[in-house]
N, C-alpha and C positions, 0 to 999 in steps of 0.2 A: 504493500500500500504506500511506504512512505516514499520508496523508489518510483512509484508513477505519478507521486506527485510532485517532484521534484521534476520530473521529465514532461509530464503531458502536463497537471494542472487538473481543474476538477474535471473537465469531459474525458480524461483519462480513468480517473477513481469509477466515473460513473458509470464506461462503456463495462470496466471490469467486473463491477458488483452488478452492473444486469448480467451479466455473460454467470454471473455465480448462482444467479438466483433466478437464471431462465425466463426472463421475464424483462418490466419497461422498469426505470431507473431515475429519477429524475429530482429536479432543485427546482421550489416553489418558493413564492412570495408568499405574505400571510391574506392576499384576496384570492388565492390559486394561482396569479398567472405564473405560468411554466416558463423559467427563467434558463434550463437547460433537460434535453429529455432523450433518454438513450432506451432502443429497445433491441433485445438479440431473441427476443421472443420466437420460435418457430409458426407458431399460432396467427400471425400477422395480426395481433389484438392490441397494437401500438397505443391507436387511437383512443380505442373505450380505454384502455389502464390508464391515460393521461385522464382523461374527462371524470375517472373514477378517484384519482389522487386529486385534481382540481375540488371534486366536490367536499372532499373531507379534510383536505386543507384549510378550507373555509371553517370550518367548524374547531379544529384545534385549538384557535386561541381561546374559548368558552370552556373548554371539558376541564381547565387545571391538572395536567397531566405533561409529562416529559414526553411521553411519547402513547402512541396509538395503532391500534391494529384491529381490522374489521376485513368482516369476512363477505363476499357476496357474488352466488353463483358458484363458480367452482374456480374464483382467484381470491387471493388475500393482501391488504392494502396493509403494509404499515411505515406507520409514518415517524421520524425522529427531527424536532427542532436542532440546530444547530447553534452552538453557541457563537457570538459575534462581540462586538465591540458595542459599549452601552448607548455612543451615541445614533447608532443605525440597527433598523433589523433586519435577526439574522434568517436567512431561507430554509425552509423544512426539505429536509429528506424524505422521499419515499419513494417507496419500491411496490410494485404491486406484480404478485406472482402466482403461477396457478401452482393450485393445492396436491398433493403436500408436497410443502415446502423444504430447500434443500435442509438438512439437519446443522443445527448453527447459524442459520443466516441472522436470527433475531440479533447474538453476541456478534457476529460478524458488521453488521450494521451500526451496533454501537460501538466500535471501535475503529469503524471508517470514519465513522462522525469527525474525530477531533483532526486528522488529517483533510480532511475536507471542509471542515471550516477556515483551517489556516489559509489552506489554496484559494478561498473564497475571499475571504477577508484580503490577500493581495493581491488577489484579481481586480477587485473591488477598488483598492487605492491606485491599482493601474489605469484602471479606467478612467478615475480622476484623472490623475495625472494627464493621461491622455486628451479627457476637453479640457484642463487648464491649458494645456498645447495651443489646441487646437481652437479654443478662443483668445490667447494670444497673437496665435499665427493667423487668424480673421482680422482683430485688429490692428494690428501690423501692416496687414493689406488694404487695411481702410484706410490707415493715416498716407502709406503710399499714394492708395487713388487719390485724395483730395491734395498731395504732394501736386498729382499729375496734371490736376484742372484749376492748380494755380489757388488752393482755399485754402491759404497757407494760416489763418487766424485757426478756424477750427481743427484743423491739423497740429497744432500745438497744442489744441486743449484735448482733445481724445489723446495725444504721443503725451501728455502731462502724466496721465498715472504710467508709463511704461517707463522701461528706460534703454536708453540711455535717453538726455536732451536730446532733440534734433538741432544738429551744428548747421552754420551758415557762415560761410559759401560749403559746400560738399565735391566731391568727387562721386560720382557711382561708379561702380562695377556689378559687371554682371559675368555671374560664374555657369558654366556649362557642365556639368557632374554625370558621374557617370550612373546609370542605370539603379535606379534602387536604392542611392549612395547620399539623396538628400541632405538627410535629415544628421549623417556622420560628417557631412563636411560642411553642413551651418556650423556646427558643435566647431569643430578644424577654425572655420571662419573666426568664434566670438574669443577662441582663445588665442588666435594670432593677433587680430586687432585688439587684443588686450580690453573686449567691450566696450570699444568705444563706436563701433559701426552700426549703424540699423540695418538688421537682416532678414528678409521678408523670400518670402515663397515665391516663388512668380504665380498669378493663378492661372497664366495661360501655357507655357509651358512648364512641363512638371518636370525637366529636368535642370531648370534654372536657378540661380538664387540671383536676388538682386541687393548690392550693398550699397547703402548710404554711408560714405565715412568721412571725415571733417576733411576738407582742404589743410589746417594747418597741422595733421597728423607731422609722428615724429618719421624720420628716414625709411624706417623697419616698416611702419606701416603702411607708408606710401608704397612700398614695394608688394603691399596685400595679395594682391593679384598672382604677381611670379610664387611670393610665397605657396599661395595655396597651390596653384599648379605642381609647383616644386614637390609639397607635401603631397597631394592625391594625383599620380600616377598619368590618370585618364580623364584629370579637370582641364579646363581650359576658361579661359578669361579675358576678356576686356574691357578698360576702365576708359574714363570719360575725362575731359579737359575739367579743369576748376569751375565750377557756374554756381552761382548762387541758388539758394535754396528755393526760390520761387520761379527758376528753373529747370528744377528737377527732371522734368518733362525729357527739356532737350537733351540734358545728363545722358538719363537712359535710355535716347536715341541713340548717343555718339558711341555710349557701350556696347548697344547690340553691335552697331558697324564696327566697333572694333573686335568684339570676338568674331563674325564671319573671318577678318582677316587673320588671326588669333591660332587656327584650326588648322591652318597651313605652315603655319610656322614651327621649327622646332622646340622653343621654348614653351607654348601654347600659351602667349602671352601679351596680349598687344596695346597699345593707350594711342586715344585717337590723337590724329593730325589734325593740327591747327586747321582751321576754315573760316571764313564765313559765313555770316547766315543771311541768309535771302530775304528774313524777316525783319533786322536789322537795317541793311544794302537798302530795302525798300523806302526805307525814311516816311516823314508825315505825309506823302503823296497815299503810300503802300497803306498807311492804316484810314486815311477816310474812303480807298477804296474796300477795303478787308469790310469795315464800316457798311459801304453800301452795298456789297455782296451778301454778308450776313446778314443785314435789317429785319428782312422778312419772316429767318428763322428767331434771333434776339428778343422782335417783338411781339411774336406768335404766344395768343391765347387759345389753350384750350378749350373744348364747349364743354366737357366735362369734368370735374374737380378730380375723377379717377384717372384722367388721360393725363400722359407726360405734358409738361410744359417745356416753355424754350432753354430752361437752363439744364434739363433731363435730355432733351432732345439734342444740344451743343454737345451735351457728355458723349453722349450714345454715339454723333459722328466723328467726335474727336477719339473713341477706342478702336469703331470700326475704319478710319483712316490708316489707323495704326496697326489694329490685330486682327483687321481683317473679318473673316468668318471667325475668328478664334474671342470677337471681342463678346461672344455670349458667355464666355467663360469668364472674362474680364470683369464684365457687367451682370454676373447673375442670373441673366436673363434667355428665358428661350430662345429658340431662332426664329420662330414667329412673330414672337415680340419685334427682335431687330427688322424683322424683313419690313415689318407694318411699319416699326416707326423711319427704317429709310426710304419707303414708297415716299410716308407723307413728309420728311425733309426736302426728296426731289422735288415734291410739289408746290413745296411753298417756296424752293432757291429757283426754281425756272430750268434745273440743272438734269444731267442724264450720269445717275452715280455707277453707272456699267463703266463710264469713258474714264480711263486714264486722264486725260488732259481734265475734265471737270471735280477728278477726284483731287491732284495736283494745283490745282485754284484754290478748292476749298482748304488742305490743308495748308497754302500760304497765308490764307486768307487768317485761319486759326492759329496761326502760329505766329503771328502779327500783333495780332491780339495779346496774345498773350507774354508779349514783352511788353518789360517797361515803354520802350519809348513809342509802341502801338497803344501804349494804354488809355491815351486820350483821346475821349469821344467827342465826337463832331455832334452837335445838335441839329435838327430838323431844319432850322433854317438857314444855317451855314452850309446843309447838305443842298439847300432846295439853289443859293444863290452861286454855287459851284459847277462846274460842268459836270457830270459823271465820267467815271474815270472808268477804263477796261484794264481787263490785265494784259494784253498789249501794253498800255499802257504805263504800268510796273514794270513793265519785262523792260521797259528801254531807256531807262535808270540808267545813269552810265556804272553806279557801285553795282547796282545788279548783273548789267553785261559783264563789268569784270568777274563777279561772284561765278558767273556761267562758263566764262572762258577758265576759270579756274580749274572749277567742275571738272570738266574735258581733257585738261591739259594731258593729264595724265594717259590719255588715251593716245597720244600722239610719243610718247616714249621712245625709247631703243626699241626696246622687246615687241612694241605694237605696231608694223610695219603694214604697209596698208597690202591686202593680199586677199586671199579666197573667203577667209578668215577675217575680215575689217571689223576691228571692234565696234568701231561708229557706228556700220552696218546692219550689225548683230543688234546694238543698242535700241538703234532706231526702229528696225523691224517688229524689235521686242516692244517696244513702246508704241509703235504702229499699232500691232494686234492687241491691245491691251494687256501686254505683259500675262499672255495665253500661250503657254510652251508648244502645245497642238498646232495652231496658228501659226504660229512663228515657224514651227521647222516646217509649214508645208511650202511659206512664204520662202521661207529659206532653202528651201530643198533636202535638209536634214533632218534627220532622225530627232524626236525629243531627247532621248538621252545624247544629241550629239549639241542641242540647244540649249541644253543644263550644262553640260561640261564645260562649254565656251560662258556662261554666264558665274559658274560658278568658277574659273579664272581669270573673269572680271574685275569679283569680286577681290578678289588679292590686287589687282592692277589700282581698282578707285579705292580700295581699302574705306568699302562699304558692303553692307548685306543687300543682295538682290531678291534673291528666291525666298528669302524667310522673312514675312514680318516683324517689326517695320522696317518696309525696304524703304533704299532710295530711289527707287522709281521717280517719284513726285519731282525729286531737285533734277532727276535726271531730264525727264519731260523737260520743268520749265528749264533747265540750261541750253536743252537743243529749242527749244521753242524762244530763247531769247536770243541767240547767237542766229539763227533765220530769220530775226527781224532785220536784223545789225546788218548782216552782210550772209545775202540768202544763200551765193554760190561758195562762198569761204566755208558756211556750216557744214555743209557738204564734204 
């Protein structure tokens, strides 16, 4: 007994003592419900002996007895409370077996009791343990979302009971772990950074960790990333430039791109390259058109108090920009949900959310916004005595054209020699067909797996993620879409 509870736990104790007593086996609460239930019964009488132990379970706490046995039909029910810890109660034992019974089971049962309470009782606090986890690590991902849509007030007051503080300016990373390996290389993570990082789950990809950890860490933990790599084997990592905290957002954009390029490198360890941002580049032109693009969804009421409104609905297309189909996992929510609420996004922006190019608008447009220097709003009637602006418009920015020719540069390299092969080529095709791998290789004449392969050594060229959200698609669109204003046959 004491060897299988050591080993198995109580559904071990239990399969054993029905397998001795020929019959069902099982752990009740004191209303009957059958909290574990084992039968090796021949008789296939699984059912009725639980419904018959449920009935007289109920009854136990009234009779003032230790224990109880009742006979009915041709099987016999008896029942042993177990002893438990005073502040919880503990689950009744019983066994119901047909008659006559093995010789000894009575003494047998009362002497499985106290090892099956122990097993019980640290089942019991593991399972605590497990939702204090596991409403920690929900919270964690709460204070992240609202990191991510910029509600940086209540985001310190929910990260107030946790800890560590949430530091400003931050670094993210984001760690790639290997399979099943979670939850031992968070653990790896809080004791290289010494606790001083916040370490959250990703909820979209479940092989992820994402780290918040101060910008002015010491030497050792700026290196967090190589560390963990260095320590777990089969980790991989990439960390993000300095950005302040009500940045977070773009943090862990620059870390995704930086692990894509991360996975190819020997060290598996990468920290992004300085850039631009297009949201930025854009200046007060970029934010009162971001302004008159969004309007419609901003100042969208719903007709009913249970329907999203516009700042539910800003979230919803600010995850699915990002995570794609993955953002129901992000968001909670069904895929139903999402599909309803981005029919009705499309219809209130004028927009077609299938096209790359209208997806690429919306998230400059959002990402504008959500900087400081997008932060200020244009009123109604500065909008009404203005011309409206297009994103043409934006795109021919002279910081933006640079921002684009930047982008690119990189494609025109040693290594990228214009041939069968033109990355441009590949780029643009791939952006043509709305970044649909089927599409693209028939445009192309190649195989998909021959239209990933070339994409995914891209991605080491622009030292950004393509095929995994969140890609760079979007900057990629507007960089060729601004460089074909500028000079149409040079973009080419």
């Amino acid at each position: 007994m004491y060897r299988l509870a050591r080993s198995g736990g109580s559904q071990k104790l239990l399969h054993w003592v029905s397998g001795r007593a020929a019959g069902w086996a099982g752990l009740l609460d004191g209303d009957g419900t059958v909290l574990h239930g084992v039968t090796r019964s021949a008789d296939g009488t699984g059912v009725e002996a639980a419904a018959l132990a449920r009935e007289y379970a109920k009854k136990l706490p009234g009779l003032d007895a230790r224990s109880f046995s009742f006979d009915r039909g041709t099987h016999t029910a008896l029942l042993f409370p177990l002893d438990g810890p005073p502040d919880a109660a503990a689950p009744i034992l019983a066994v119901v077996a047909p008659r006559p019974l093995p010789d000894g089971l009575a003494i047998l049962l009362a002497d499985v009791a106290m090892p099956l309470a122990m097993c019980w009782t640290a089942e019991a606090v593991e399972r605590k343990r497990r939702r204090v986890d596991l409403a920690e690590s929900r919270s964690r991902e709460a204070v992240l979302h609202l990191l991510m849509t910029g509600q940086l007030s209540i985001a310190h007051q929910v990260a107030g009971a946790l800890k560590p503080n949430l530091p400003d300016p931050v670094r993210v990373y984001v760690v790639e772990c290997p399979a099943g390996r979670r939850d031992e290389v968070a653990r790896i993570c809080v004791e290289l950074s010494g606790g001083r990082s916040w370490i959250v789950r990703c909820p979209v990809y479940a092989r992820h960790l994402i780290l918040v950890v101060p910008s002015d860490a010491s030497a050792a933990e700026q290196r967090l990333g190589l560390r963990v790599a260095e320590a777990v084997p089969e980790c991989v990592a990439g960390v993000s430039e300095d950005v302040p905290l009500a940045d977070t957002a773009t943090g862990y954009r620059q870390a995704f791109h930086a692990l894509a390029v991360a996975r190819g490198l020997p060290a598996r360890h990468a920290r992004f390259g300085s850039a631009p941002d297009p949201a930025v580049a854009a200046g007060a032109a970029g934010a009162r058109w971001a302004d008159g693009l969004l309007h419609p969804l901003l100042t969208y009421l719903p007709r009913r108090s249970q329907d999203p409104g516009s700042q539910e609905l800003a979230a919803t297309l600010t995850s699915w920009l990002a995570f794609s189909s993955h953002a129901t996992q992000h968001l909670k929510i069904h895929r139903n949900t999402l599909a309803a609420r981005l029919r009705l996004i499309g219809e209130l922006l004028g927009l077609d959310l299938n096209r790359v190019g209208d997806q690429a608008a919306l998230d400059l447009a959002l990402r504008i916004r959500a900087t400081p220097t997008g932060s200020g709003r244009t009123g109604r009637d500065e909008r009404a005595a203005r011309p409206p602006l297009g994103l043409d418009d934006i795109l021919g920015v002279p910081a933006v054209r640079e921002w684009a020719a930047q982008q690119l540069r990189p494609l025109t390299g040693p290594g990228t020699a214009k041939n069968s092969a033109d990355p441009r080529e590949t780029l643009r095709t791939w952006l043509e067909c709305e970044a649909q791998l089927t599409a693209s290789a028939d445009a192309l004449g190649i195989s998909v797996p021959g239209v990933r392969k070339r994409l995914t050594r891209l991605e080491s060229v622009l030292g950004r993620s393509l095929l995994q959200t969140p890609s760079a698609r979007y900057d990629l669109w507007l960089a060729f879409r601004a460089l074909d204003l500028a000079e149409p046959d040079a973009a080419r």
